[in-house]
LUMPA-497906 format. One record per residue (C-alpha): x, y, z; residue in three letters. Coordinates in steps of 0.1 Angstrom, whole numbers, padded with zeros to 4 digits, always signed. Example, Ala and Ser with C-alpha at 12.3 -4.5 7.8 and 13.67 -1.06 7.14 Angstrom:
+0123-0045+0078Ala/+0137-0011+0071Ser/
***
This chain:
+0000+0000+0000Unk/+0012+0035-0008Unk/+0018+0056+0021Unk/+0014+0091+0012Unk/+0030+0118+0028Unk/+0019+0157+0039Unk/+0046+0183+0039Unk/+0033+0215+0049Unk/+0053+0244+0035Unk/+0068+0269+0059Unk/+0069+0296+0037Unk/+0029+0304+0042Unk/+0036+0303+0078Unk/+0035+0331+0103Unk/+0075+0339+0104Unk/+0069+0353+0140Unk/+0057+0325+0154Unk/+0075+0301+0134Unk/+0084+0274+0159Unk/+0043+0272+0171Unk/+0036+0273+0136Unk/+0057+0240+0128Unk/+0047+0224+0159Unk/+0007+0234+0151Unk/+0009+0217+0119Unk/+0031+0186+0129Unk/+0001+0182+0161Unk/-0024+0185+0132Unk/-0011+0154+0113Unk/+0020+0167+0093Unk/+0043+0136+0082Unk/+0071+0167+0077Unk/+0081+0200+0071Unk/+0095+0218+0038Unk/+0113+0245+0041Unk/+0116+0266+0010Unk/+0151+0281+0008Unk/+0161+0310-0019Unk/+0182+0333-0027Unk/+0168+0361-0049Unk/+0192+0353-0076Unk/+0180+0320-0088Unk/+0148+0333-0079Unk/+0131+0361-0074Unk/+0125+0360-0040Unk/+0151+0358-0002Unk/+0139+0338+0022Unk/+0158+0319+0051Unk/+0189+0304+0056Unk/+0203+0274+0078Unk/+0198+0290+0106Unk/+0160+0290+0109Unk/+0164+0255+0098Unk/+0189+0246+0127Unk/+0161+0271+0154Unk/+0132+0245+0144Unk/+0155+0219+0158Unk/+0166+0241+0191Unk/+0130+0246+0194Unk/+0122+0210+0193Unk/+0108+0199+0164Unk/+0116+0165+0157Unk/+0104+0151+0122Unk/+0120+0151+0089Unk/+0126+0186+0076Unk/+0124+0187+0042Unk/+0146+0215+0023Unk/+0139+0224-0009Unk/+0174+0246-0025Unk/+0162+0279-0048Unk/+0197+0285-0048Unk/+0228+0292-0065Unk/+0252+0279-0064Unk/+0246+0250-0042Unk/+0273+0229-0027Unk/+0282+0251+0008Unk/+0241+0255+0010Unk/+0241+0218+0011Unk/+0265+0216+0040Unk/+0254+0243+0059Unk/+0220+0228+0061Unk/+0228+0193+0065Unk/+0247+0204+0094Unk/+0214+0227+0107Unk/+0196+0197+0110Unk/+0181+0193+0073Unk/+0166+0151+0069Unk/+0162+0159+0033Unk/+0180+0184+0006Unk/+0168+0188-0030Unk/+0181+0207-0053Unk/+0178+0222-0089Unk/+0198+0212-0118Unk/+0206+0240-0135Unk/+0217+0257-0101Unk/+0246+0225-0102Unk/+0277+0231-0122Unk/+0281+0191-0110Unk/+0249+0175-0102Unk/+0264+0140-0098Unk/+0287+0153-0073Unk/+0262+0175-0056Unk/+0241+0150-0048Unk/+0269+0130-0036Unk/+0279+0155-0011Unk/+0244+0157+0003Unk/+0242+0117+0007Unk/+0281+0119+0022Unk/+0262+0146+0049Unk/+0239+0116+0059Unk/+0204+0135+0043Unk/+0181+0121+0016Unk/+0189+0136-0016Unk/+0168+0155-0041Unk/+0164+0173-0075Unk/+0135+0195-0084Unk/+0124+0199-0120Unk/+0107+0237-0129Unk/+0080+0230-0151Unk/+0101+0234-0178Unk/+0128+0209-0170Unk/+0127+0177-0187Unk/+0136+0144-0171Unk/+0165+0134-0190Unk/+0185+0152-0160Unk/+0179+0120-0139Unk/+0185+0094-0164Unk/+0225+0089-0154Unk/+0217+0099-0115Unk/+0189+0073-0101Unk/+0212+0055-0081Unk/+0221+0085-0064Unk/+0183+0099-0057Unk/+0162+0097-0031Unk/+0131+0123-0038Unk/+0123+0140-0073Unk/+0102+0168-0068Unk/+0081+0184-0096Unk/+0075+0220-0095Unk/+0038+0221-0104Unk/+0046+0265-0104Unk/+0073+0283-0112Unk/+0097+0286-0086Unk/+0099+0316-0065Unk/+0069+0326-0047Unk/+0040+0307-0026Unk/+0005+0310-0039Unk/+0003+0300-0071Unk/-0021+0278-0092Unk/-0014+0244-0098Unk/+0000+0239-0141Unk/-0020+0215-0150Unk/+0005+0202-0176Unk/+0024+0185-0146Unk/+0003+0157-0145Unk/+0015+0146-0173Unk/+0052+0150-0161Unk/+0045+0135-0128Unk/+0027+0101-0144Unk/+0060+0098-0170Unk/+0082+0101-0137Unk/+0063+0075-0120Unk/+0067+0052-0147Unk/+0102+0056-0146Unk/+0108+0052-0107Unk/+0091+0020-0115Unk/+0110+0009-0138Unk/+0143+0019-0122Unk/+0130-0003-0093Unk/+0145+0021-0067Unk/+0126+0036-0035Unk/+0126+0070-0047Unk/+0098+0098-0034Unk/+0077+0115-0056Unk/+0067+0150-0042Unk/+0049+0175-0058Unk/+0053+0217-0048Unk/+0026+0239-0063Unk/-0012+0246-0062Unk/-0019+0216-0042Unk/-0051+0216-0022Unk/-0080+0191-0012Unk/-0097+0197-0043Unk/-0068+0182-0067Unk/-0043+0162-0043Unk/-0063+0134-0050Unk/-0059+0137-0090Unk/-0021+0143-0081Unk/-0019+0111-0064Unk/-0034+0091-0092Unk/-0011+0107-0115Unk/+0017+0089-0094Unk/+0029+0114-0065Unk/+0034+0095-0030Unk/+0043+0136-0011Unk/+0025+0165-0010Unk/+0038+0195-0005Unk/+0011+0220+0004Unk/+0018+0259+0020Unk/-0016+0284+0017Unk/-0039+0254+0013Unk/-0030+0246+0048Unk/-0017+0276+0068Unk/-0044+0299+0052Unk/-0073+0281+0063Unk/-0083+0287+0103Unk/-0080+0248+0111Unk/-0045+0232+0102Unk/-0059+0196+0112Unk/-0092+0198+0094Unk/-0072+0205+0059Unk/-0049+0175+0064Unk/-0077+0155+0074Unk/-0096+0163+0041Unk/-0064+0157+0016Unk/-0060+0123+0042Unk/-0094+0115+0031Unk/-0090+0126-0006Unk/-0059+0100-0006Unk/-0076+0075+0008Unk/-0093+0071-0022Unk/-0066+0069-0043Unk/-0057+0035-0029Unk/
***
């Protein structure tokens, strides 16, 4: 049986309470938390740095923390948060001069390793690098902001990609960043996604624990 997982994204949080933030959502049912990390030269946008990632431990938050790199270049990013506490580090190819060796270093760190493909990138990146992946994750928005509506012409990319984690016969997570929310999670999970990475579908609404049981029960019949 699939076991689908619920990332809430930090970045739709309330930055002043950050640490009761994480903690509300983990309380209401969060398998982890994503942590969005950029630079405002990859993209538009600056958010946090190791850090705030290496607080949420202090503060006592104890499940996986997903971070997901907007950043470039990427190598000392990927040390500095694997030593903050990070569980897993993906990245984006074309912020690599190296990727093969980048994702090394993040594996040689002890953290699950990642690459993110913009809605743009195709998945030929991966095709001499599955032994060294542990999560793809597709951008279902362009990177660079929270928000945004879901591109509907992922689906397609995310059902190609689960075909070939099949294939490859490796345990590799399939996430998905962008637009998700209990009316299409469900459709995203049929397309072959096993994580969900959701920010304002969970921290806008008044009742974290409600939302994540509504995608929970949107999964459940997906299986």
């Amino acid at each position: 049986m699939v076991k689908f997982l619920i990332a809430p994204s930090l970045l739709s949080a309330d930055f002043a309470r950050l640490g009761e933030e994480a903690q509300a959502v983990i309380d209401a049912g969060a398998d982890m938390l994503h942590l969005d990390v950029m630079d405002n030269h990859y993209v538009p946008n600056l958010t946090v740095g190791p850090l705030v990632c290496e607080a949420l431990r202090k503060y006592g938050i104890k499940v996986p923390i997903d971070v997901h790199l907007m950043v470039k270049p990427v190598d000392s990013m990927i040390v500095d948060f694997a030593n903050a506490g990070a569980t897993n580090i993906t990245f984006h190819p074309e912020a690599s001069l190296h990727v093969d060796r980048s994702l090394s270093l993040i594996r040689q760190h002890h953290c699950k390793a990642g690459l993110a493909l913009n809605p743009a990138t195709t998945l030929n990146c991966l095709e001499y690098v599955m032994d060294k992946i542990d999560l793809v994750l597709v951008m279902s928005v362009n990177p660079g902001f929270g928000g945004q509506s879901f591109i509907n012409s992922s689906l397609d990319k995310i059902s190609k990609l689960r075909q070939l984690i099949d294939a490859s016969g490796k345990e590799i997570m399939l996430a998905v960043d962008g637009g998700v929310k209990t009316d299409n999670i469900a459709q995203i999970a049929k397309a072959g996604a096993d994580m969900f990475i959701a920010g304002s579908a969970i921290y806008n609404q008044p009742d974290y624990a409600e939302v994540i049981r509504n995608m929970r029960k949107q999964l459940a019949s997906v299986r």
